[in-house]
C-alpha positions as CSV (number, residue, x, y, z in Angstrom):
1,X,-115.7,-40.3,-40.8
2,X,-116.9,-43.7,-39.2
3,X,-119.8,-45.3,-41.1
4,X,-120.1,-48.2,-38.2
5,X,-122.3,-48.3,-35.5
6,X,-122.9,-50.7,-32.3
7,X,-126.4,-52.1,-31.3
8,X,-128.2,-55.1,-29.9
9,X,-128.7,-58.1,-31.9
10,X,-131.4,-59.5,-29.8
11,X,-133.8,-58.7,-26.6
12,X,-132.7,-59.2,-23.2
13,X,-133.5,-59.3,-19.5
14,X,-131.8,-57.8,-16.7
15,X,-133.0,-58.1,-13.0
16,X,-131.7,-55.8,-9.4
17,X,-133.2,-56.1,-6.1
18,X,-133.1,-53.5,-3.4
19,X,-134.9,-53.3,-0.2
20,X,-137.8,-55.5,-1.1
21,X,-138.3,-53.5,-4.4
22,X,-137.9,-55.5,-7.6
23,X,-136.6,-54.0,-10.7
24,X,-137.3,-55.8,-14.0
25,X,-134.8,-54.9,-17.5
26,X,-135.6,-55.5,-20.9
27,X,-133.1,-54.6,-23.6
28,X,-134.5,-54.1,-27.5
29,X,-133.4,-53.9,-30.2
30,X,-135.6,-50.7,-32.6
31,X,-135.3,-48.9,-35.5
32,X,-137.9,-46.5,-34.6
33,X,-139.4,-44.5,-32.2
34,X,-143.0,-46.2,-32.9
35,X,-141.9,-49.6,-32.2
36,X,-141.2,-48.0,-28.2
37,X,-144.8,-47.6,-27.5
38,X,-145.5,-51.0,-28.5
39,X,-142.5,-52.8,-26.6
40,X,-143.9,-50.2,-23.6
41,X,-147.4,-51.8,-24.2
42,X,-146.7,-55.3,-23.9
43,X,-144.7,-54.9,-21.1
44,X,-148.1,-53.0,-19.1
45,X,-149.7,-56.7,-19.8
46,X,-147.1,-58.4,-18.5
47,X,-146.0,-57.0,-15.3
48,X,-149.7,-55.3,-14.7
49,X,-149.3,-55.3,-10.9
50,X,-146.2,-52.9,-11.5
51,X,-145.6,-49.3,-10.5
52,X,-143.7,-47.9,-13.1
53,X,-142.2,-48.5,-16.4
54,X,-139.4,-46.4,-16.8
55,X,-137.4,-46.1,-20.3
56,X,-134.4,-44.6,-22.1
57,X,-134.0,-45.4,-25.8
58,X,-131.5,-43.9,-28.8
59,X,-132.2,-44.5,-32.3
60,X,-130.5,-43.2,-35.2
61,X,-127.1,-44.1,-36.6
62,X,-126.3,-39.9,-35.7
63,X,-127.9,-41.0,-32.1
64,X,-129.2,-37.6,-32.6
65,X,-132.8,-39.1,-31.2
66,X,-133.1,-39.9,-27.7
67,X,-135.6,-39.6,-25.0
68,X,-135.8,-40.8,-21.0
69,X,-138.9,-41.0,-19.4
70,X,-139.2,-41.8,-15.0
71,X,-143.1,-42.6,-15.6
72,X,-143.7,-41.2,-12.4
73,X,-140.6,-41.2,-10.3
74,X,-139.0,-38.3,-8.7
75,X,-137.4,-36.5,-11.8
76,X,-134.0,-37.5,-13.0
77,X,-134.0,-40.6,-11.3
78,X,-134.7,-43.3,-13.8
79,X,-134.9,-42.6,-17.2
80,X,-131.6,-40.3,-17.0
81,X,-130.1,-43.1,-15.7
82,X,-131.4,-45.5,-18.3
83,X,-130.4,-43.9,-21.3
84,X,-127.2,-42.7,-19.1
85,X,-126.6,-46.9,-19.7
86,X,-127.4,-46.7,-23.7
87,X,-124.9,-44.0,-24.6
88,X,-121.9,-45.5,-22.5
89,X,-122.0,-48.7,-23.7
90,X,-121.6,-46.3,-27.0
91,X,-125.3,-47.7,-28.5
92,X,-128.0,-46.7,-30.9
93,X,-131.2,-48.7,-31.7
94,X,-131.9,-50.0,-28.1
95,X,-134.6,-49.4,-26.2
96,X,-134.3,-50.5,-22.4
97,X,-137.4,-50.8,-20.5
98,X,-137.1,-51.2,-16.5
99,X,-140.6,-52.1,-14.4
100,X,-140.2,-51.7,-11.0
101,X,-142.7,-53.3,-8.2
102,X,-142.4,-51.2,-5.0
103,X,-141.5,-53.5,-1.8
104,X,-142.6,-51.2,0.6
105,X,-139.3,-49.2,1.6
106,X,-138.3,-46.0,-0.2
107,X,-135.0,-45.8,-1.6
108,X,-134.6,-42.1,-1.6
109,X,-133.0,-39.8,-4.8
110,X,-130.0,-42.0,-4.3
111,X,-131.0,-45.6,-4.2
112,X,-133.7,-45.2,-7.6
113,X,-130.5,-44.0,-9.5
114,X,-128.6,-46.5,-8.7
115,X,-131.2,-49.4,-9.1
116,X,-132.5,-48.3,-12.1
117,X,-128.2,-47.8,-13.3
118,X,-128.0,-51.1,-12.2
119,X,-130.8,-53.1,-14.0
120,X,-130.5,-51.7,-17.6
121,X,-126.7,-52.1,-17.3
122,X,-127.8,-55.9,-15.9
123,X,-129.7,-56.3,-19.3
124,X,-127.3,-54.9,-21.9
125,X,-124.5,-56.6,-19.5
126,X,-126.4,-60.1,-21.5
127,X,-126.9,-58.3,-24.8
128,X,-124.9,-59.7,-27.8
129,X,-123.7,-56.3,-29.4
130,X,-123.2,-56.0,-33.1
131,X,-121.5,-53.5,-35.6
132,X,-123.7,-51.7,-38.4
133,X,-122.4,-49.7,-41.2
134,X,-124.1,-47.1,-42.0
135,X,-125.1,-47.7,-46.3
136,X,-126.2,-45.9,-48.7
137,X,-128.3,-46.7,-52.2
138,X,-126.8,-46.1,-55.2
139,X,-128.0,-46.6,-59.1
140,X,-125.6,-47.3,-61.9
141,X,-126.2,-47.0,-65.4
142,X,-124.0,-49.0,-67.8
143,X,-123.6,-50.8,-71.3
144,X,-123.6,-54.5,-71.9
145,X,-119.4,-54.6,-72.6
146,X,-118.4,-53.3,-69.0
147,X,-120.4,-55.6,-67.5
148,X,-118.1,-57.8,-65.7
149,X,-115.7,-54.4,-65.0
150,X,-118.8,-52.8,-62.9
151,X,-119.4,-56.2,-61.3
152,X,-115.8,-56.3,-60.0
153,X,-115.9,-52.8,-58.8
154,X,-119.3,-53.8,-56.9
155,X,-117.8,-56.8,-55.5
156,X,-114.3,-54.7,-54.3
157,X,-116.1,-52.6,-52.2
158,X,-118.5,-55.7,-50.4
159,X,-121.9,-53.6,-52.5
160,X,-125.6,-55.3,-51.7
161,X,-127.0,-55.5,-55.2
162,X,-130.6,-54.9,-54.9
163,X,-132.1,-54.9,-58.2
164,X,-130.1,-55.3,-61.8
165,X,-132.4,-54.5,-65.1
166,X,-130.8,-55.8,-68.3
167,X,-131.9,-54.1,-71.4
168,X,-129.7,-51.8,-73.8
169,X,-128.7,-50.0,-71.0
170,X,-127.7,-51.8,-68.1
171,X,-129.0,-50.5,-64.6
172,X,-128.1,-51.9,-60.9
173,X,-129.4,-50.7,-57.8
174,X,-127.3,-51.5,-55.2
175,X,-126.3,-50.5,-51.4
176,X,-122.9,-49.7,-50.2
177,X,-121.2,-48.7,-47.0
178,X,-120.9,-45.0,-46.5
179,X,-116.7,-44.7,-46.5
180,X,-116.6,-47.0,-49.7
181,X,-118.9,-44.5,-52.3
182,X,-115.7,-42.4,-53.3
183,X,-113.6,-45.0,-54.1
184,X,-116.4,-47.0,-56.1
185,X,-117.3,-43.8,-57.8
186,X,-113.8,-42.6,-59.1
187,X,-113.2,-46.2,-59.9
188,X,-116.3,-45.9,-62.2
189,X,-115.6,-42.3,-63.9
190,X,-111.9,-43.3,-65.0
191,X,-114.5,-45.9,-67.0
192,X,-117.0,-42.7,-68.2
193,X,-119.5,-44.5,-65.7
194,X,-121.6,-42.8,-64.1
195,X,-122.9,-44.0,-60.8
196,X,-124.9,-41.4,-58.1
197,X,-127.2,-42.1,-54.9
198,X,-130.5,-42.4,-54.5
């Protein structure tokens, strides 16, 4: 099982012409689907004197979440096409926005698939992508003496410590990569430690 996903690392801008109509990408990165109406928002301000804002976002690292949206256009035609962009580039956490200004001349079933292919591929064509592992948080409860033995173990397997109480008892909260718990945790119970998610 892969605990690695591919995103965006920052916003970008794509741009395709056809037949006097305009068609303006944007590329986000999210993390939720809240964070879409707000990108959606700002982009209303921005291009005002635009026709339509058409999206397709996945978010997730199971990119079990995903929506398309043609704000208007003849069904299937741009948000399909969109998000058709997000999943072949093999993405999650992206949100790409396309605003289109009408130049006078319809384009037909056709022609608004393929402009609106063509832009969002035109904006994550300039995205930097990035892996993500997938992590999980984990507690550990140990005494004083096998300090520097869990530290090791924690250190093997690349763990973000996020909080370490010292008392009697010592406790770390920590995150790890998906793929590395078993190992960490068998490593720990040959010790009698006892480690479990949160």
């Amino acid at each position: 099982m892969t605990d690695t996903y591919l995103t965006i690392q920052k916003p970008t801008e794509g741009l395709f012409k056809d037949k006097g109509s305009k068609f303006f990408a944007y590329a986000f990165p999210i993390t939720t689907e809240e964070e879409v109406k707000q990108h959606i928002a700002n982009l209303k301000k921005q291009h005002y004197g635009a026709r339509h804002w058409c999206y397709g976002f996945r978010v997730g690292s199971d990119k079990k979440l995903f929506r398309a949206n043609d704000d208007g256009e003849p069904s299937g035609t741009a948000g399909k096409p969109i998000l058709n962009q997000i999943i072949s580039a093999d993405l999650t956490d992206v949100l790409v926005v396309v605003v289109r200004y009408f130049g006078g001349t319809l384009l037909g079933t056709g022609g608004l698939i393929q402009a609106y292919k063509n832009a969002a591929a035109d904006a994550l064509q300039q995205a930097i992508i990035t892996t993500k592992y997938i992590t999980k948080t984990c507690k550990v409860n140990f005494n004083t003496e096998v300090t520097n033995l869990v530290m090791r173990y924690l250190k093997e397997c690349d763990a973000e410590i996020i909080e370490h109480t010292f008392d009697t008892e010592n406790e770390i909260t920590f995150k790890i990569r998906q793929s590395f718990i078993e190992k960490l945790v068998t490593s720990l119970k040959e010790n009698n430690i006892t480690c479990k998610t949160i």
